[in-house]
FIKOL-189279 format. One record per residue: y, z, x of N, C-alpha, C in turn; residue in one letter; residue number from 0. Coordinates in steps of 0.1 Angstrom, whole numbers. Each point is the difference from the previous one (the first is absolute). Example, Ala and Ser with C-alpha at 12.3 -4.5 7.8 and 13.67 -1.06 7.14 Angstrom:
{torfi {-57 78 132} {12 0 -9} {12 0 9} 'A' 0};
{torfi {11 -7 -4} {11 0 9} {11 8 -8} 'S' 1};
This chain:
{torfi {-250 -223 -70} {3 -5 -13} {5 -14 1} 'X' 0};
{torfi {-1 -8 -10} {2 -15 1} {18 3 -3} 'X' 1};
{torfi {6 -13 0} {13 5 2} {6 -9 -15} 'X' 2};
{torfi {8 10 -3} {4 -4 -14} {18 -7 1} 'X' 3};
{torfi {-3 -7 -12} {14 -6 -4} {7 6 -2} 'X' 4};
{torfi {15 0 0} {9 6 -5} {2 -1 -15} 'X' 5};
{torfi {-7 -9 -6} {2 3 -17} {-12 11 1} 'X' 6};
{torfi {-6 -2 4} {-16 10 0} {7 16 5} 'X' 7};
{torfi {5 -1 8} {9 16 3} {8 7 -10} 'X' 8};
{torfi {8 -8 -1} {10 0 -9} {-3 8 -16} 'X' 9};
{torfi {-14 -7 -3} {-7 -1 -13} {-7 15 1} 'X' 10};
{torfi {-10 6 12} {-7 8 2} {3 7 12} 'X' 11};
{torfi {16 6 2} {-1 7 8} {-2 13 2} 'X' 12};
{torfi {-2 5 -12} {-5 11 -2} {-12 1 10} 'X' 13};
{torfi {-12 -8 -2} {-9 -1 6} {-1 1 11} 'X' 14};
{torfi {13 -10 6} {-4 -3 20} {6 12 4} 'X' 15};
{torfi {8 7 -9} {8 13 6} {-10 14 0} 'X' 16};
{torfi {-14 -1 -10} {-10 8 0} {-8 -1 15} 'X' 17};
{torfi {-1 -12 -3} {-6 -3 12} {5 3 18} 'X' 18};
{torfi {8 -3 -3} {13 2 14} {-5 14 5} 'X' 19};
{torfi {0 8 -16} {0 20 -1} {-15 2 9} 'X' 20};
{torfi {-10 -10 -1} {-12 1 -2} {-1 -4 19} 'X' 21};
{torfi {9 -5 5} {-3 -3 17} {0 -16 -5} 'X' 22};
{torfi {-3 -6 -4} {1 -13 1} {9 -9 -2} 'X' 23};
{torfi {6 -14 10} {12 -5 0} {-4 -13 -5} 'X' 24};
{torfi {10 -5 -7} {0 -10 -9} {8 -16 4} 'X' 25};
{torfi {2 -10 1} {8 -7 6} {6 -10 -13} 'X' 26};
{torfi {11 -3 -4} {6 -4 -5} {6 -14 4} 'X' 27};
{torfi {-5 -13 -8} {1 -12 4} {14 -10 -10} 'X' 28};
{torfi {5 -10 7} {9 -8 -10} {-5 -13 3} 'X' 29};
{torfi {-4 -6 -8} {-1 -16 2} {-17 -1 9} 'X' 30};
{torfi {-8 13 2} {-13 1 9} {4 4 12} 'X' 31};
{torfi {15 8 4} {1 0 11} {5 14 1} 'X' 32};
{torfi {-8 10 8} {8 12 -1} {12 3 2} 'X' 33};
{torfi {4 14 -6} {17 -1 0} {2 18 1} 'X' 34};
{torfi {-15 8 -7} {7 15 2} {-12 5 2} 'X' 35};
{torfi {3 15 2} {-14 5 -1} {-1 13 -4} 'X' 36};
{torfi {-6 4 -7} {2 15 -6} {-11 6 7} 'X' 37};
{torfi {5 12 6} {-13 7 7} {5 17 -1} 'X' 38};
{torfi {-9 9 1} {-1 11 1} {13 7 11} 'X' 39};
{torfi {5 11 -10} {13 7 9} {-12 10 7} 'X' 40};
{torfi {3 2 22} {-3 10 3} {0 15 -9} 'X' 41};
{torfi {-6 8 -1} {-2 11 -5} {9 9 8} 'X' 42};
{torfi {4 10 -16} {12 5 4} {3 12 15} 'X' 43};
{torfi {8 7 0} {-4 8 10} {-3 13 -7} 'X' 44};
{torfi {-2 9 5} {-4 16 -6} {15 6 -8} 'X' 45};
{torfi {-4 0 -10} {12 12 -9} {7 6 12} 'X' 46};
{torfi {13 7 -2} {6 8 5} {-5 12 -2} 'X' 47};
{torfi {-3 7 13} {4 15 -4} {7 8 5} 'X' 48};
{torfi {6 4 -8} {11 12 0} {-2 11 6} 'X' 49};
{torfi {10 3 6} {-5 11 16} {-10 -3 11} 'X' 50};
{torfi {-2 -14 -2} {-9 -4 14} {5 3 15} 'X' 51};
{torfi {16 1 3} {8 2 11} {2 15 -3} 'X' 52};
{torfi {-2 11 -6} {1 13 -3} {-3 8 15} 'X' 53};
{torfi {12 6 9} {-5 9 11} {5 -10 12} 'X' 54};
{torfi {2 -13 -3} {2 -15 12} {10 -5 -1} 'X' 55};
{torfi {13 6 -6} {12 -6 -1} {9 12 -3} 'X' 56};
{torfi {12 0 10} {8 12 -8} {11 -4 -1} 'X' 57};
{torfi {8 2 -11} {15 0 -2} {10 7 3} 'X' 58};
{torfi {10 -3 4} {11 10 3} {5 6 -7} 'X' 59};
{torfi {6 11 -2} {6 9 -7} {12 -4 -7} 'X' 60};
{torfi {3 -8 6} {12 -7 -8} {1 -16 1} 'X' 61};
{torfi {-9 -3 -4} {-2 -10 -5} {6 -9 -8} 'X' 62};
{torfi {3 6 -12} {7 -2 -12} {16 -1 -2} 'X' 63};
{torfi {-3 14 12} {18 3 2} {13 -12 2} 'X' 64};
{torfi {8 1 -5} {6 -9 2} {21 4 -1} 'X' 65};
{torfi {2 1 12} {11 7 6} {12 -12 -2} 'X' 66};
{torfi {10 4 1} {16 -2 0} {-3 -12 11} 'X' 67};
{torfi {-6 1 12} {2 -8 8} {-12 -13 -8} 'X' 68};
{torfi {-7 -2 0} {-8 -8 -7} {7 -10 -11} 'X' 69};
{torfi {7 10 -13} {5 -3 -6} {13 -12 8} 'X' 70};
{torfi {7 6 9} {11 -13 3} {-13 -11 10} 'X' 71};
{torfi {-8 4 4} {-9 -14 8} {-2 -10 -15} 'X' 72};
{torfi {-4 5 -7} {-6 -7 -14} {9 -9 -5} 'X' 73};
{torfi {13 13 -5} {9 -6 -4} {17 -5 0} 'X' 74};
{torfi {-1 3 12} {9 -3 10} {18 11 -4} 'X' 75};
{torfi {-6 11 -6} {6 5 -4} {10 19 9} 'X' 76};
């Protein structure tokens, strides 16, 4: 794409930002001289899924637990 002014961006960025969506980068000029450039974000990574590590991780039984001794580490109590 030819490279637009910053009043031209500014005015229609709706546009360059469709475009961006579309794979195509745009360059952003002041005075004829470029200054930015809008281009396509890498694509994202895969959704999460939940229970992917199911059977590959195990927690301890007391985990959660949280004892007298702990309590004075924490809180100096």
């Amino acid at each position: 794409m030819d490279p637009v002014s910053i009043y031209d961006a500014k005015t229609h960025l709706s546009r360059i930002v469709a475009r961006a969506e579309a794979g195509e980068e745009t360059v952003i000029t002041r005075h004829g001289r470029p200054v930015a450039r809008v281009v396509p974000l890498p694509a994202r990574p895969q959704v999460r899924t939940p229970g992917a590590l199911a059977g590959r991780i195990v927690v301890a039984d007391d985990f959660d637990g949280f004892t007298d001794a702990d309590a004075r580490g924490w809180y100096g109590a």
